[in-house]
C-alpha positions as CSV (number, residue, x, y, z in Angstrom):
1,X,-182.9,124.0,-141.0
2,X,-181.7,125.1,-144.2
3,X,-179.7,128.2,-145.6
4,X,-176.6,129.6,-143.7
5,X,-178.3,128.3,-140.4
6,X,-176.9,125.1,-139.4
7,X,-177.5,124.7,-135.8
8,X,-179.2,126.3,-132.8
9,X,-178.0,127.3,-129.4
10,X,-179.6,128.0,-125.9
11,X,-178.2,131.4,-124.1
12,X,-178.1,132.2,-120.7
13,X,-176.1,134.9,-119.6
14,X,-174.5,137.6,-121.1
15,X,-175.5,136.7,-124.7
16,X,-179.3,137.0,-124.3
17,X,-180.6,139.8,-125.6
18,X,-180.2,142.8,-123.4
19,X,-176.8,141.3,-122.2
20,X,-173.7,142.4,-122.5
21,X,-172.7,140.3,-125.0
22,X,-176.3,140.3,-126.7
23,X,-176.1,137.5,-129.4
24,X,-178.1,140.0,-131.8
25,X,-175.4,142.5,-132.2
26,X,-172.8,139.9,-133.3
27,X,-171.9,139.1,-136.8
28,X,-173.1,137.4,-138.5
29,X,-176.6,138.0,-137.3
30,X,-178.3,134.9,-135.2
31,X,-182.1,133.9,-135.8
32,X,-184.5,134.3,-132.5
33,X,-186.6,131.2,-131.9
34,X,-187.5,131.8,-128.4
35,X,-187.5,131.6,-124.5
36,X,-187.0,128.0,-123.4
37,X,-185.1,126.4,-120.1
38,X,-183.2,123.5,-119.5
39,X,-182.9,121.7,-116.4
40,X,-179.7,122.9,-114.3
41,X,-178.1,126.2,-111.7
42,X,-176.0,128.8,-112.5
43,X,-173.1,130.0,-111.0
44,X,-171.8,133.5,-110.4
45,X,-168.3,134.5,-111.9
46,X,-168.6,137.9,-111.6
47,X,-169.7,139.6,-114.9
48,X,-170.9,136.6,-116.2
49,X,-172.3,133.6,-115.2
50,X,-171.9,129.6,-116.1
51,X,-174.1,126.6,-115.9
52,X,-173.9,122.8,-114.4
53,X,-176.2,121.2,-116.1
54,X,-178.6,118.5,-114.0
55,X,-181.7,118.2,-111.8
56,X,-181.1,120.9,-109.1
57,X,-183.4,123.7,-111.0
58,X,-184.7,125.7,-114.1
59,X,-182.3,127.7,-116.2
60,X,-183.9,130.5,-118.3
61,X,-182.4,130.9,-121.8
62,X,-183.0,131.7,-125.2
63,X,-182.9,129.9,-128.5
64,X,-181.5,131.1,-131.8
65,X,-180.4,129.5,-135.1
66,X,-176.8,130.3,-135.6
67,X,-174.5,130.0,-138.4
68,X,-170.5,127.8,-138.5
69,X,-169.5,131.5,-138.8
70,X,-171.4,132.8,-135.6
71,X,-170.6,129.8,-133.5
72,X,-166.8,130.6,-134.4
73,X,-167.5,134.1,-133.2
74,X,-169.1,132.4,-129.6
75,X,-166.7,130.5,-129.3
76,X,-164.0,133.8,-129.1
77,X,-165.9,135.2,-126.5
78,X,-166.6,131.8,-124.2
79,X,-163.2,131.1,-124.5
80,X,-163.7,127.4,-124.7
81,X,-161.0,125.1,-122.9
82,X,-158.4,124.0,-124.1
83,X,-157.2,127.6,-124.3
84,X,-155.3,128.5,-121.5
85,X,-158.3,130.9,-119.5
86,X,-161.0,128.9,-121.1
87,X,-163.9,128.5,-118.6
88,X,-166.1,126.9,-121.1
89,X,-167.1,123.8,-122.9
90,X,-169.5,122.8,-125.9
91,X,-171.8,120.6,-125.2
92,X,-175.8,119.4,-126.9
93,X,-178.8,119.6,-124.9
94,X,-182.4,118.8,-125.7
95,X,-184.6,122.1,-125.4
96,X,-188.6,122.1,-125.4
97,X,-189.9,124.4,-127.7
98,X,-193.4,124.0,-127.9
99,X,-194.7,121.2,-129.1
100,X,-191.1,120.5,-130.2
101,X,-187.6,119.6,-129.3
102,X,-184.6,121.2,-130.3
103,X,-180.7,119.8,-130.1
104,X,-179.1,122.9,-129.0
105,X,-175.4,124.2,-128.8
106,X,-174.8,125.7,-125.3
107,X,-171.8,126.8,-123.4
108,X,-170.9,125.2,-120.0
109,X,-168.7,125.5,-117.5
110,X,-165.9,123.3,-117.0
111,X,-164.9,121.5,-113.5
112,X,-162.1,123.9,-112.8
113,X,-164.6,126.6,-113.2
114,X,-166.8,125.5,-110.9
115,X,-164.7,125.1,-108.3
116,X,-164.1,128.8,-107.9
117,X,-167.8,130.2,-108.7
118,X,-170.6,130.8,-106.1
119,X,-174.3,129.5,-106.8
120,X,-176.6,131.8,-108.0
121,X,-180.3,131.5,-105.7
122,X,-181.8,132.1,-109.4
123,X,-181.9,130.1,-112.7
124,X,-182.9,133.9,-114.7
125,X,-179.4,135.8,-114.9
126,X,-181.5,138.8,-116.5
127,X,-183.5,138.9,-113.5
């Protein structure tokens, strides 16, 4: 990846497009890739969901090439622990994209978080 795109994260809630927090109307502007899934549930909290990442299901996301500046900007709205409501953590995950694999950014819920959010019987939060 060259240019101001350093990295690329997978979306699954409220940042895919069409979300509340669509990724493309955030500064600066991400770069679509695609639709991909990785292997895990989601979990209701309410407005938004979160993922636990494993073998229990398919998680429907999208991919995008982000900037240091965007990720800063995700970061703000995932709230990521330490901070004293954060819900979320960073972690890397390994998304198919065709013929090719990715290392991807994503956002996922942290123990605590967990504990207090109800399964969701569908790995599309769009849907």
């Amino acid at each position: 990846m060259s240019g101001e795109f350093s990295m690329h994260v997978f979306v699954y809630g409220t940042l895919r497009r069409g979300g509340a927090n669509d990724i493309n109307r955030l500064e600066p502007p991400p770069l679509w890739v695609g639709v991909s899934q990785v292997p895990g549930r989601l979990f209701s909290l309410g407005d938004f969901p979160a993922i636990e990442l494993g073998r229990w299901g398919i998680v429907v996301g999208e991919v995008y090439a982000i900037s240091p500046a965007l990720e800063e900007v995700l970061d703000r709205i995932e709230g990521i622990a330490p901070s004293p409501d954060g819900q979320y953590q960073k972690d890397w995950i390994s998304v198919a994209m065709g013929p090719q694999s990715l290392t991807c950014l994503i956002y996922v819920a942290t123990p605590e978080t967990l504990a207090h959010a109800t399964p969701m019987g569908t790995g599309d939060w769009m849907s």
